[in-house]
N, C-alpha and C positions, 0 to 999 in steps of 0.2 A: 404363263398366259392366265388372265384374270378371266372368274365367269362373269360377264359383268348382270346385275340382275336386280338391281338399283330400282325403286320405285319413285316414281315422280307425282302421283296422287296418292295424298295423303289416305283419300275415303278408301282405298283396298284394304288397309290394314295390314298390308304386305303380304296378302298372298298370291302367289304365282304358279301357274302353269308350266311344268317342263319335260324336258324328254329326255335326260340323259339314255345318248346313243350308242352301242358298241360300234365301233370303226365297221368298215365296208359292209354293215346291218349285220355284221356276222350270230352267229345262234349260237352266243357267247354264255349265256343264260337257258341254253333247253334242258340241263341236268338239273335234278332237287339240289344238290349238294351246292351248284353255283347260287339257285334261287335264295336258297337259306343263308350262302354268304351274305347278300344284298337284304336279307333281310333280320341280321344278327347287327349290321353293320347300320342299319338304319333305325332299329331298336336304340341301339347304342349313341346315336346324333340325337334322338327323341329324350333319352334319360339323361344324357349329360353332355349335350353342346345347343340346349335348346331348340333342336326343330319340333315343327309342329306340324302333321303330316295329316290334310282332311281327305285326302282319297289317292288311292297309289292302284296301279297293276304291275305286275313284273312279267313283262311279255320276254320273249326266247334272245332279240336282239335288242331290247330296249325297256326303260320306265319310263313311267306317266305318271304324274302327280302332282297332288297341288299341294302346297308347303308352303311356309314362310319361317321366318327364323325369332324367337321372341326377343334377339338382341340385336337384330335390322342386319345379320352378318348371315345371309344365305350363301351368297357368293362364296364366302369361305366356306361353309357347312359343304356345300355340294362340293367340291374341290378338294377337299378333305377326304372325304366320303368319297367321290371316285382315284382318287390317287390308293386310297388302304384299298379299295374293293379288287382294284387293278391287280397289286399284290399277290392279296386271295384269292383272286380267283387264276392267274399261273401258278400261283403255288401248288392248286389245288389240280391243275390240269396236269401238269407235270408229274405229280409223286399217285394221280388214279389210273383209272384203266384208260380213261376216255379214247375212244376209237379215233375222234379227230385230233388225237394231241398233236401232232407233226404239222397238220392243217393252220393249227389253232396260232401255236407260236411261232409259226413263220407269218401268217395274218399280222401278227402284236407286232414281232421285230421289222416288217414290212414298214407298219403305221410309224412306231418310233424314228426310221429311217427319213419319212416323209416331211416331217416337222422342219421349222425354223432352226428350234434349239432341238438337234436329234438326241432322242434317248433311247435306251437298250429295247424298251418296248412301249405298246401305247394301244390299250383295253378301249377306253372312251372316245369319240368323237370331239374335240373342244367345246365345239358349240350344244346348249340345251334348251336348244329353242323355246327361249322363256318368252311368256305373256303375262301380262298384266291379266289379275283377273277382278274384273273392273263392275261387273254386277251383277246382279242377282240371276237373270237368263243366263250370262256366258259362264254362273259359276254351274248351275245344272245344266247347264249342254254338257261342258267340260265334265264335271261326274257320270253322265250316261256314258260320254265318250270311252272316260278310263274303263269305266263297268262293263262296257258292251265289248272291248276288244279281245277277251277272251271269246265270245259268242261268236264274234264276225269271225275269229279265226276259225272257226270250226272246232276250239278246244271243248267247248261245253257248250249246253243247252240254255241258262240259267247263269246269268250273271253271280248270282250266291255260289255255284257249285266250282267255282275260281279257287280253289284256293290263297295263289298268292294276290290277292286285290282286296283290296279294303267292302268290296262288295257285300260279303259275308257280314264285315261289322255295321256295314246300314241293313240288311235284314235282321240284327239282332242279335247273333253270334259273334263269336270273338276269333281273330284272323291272325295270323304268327307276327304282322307289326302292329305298332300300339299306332294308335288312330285316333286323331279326336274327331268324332265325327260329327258332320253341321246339321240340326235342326231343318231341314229341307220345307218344310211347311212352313217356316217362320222368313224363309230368306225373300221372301214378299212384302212381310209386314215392315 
């Protein structure tokens, strides 16, 4: 299955809005150990498969972020990138304590069952509900958006006090992925 995430106006500059989801919203991501996978793994697309990552959250069952690829191949980046993450992250369910493990990968082998082409298991959703992010308003909505979803969950107070969200790096600090973060004053001019 292709993600397909193809841009059709040139003036984005190719970046896009997406959601890679865990299957049935599960809280695939509530442990550090999973969040640090997704963000070792996303380090790792930033230093050597060219993505370029200006705002992300790692919420419990899902990320948000805006991205683009500097060699116009997102589609494969993200597809990549949730195929190793899926891995990692039953690997990592399997061989720890986790209280839901029995939960977890009956969930996965569930999802895998459900597909076209079935396979043993299945962490992601297909779909990552991509957007065009097309101007300058919808690119700060979309960065409140990602920033504020720790807050509205009730995780924190303070969008900086997020750790996994690129939050922290637009107040000035530096956040466990690498982030190129936008000029927000300038995306008017």
């Amino acid at each position: 299955m292709h993600y397909v995430l193809r841009i059709s106006n040139p003036q984005t500059r190719g970046y896009i809005f997406l959601t890679p989801t865990a299957v049935e919203w599960a809280d695939v991501l509530l442990r550090p150990q999973q969040k640090n996978i997704i963000c070792e793994s996303l380090n790792y697309c930033v230093n050597e498969k060219g993505l370029e990552i200006f705002a992300y959250v790692i919420m419990s069952s899902h990320i948000h972020m805006i991205a683009r690829a500097k060699n116009e191949n997102l589609s494969a980046i993200i597809r990549d990138l949730k195929k190793y993450t899926s891995k990692q992250i039953i690997k990592e369910i399997e061989t720890s304590n986790e209280s839901r493990k029995e939960w977890l990968l009956e969930l996965f082998q569930k999802g895998g069952k459900k597909q076209k082409i079935k396979s043993k298991n299945q962490v992601w959703q297909y779909n990552n509900h991509a957007e065009e992010v097309y101007s300058a308003k919808f690119t700060l909505s979309k960065i409140h958006y990602i920033h504020m979803n720790p807050v509205e969950a009730g995780l924190v107070n303070r969008p900086e006090q997020y750790m996994y969200s690129s939050a922290i790096d637009y107040a000035g600090e530096k956040g466990p992925v690498i982030v190129s973060t936008l000029n927000l004053h300038n995306l008017y001019t």
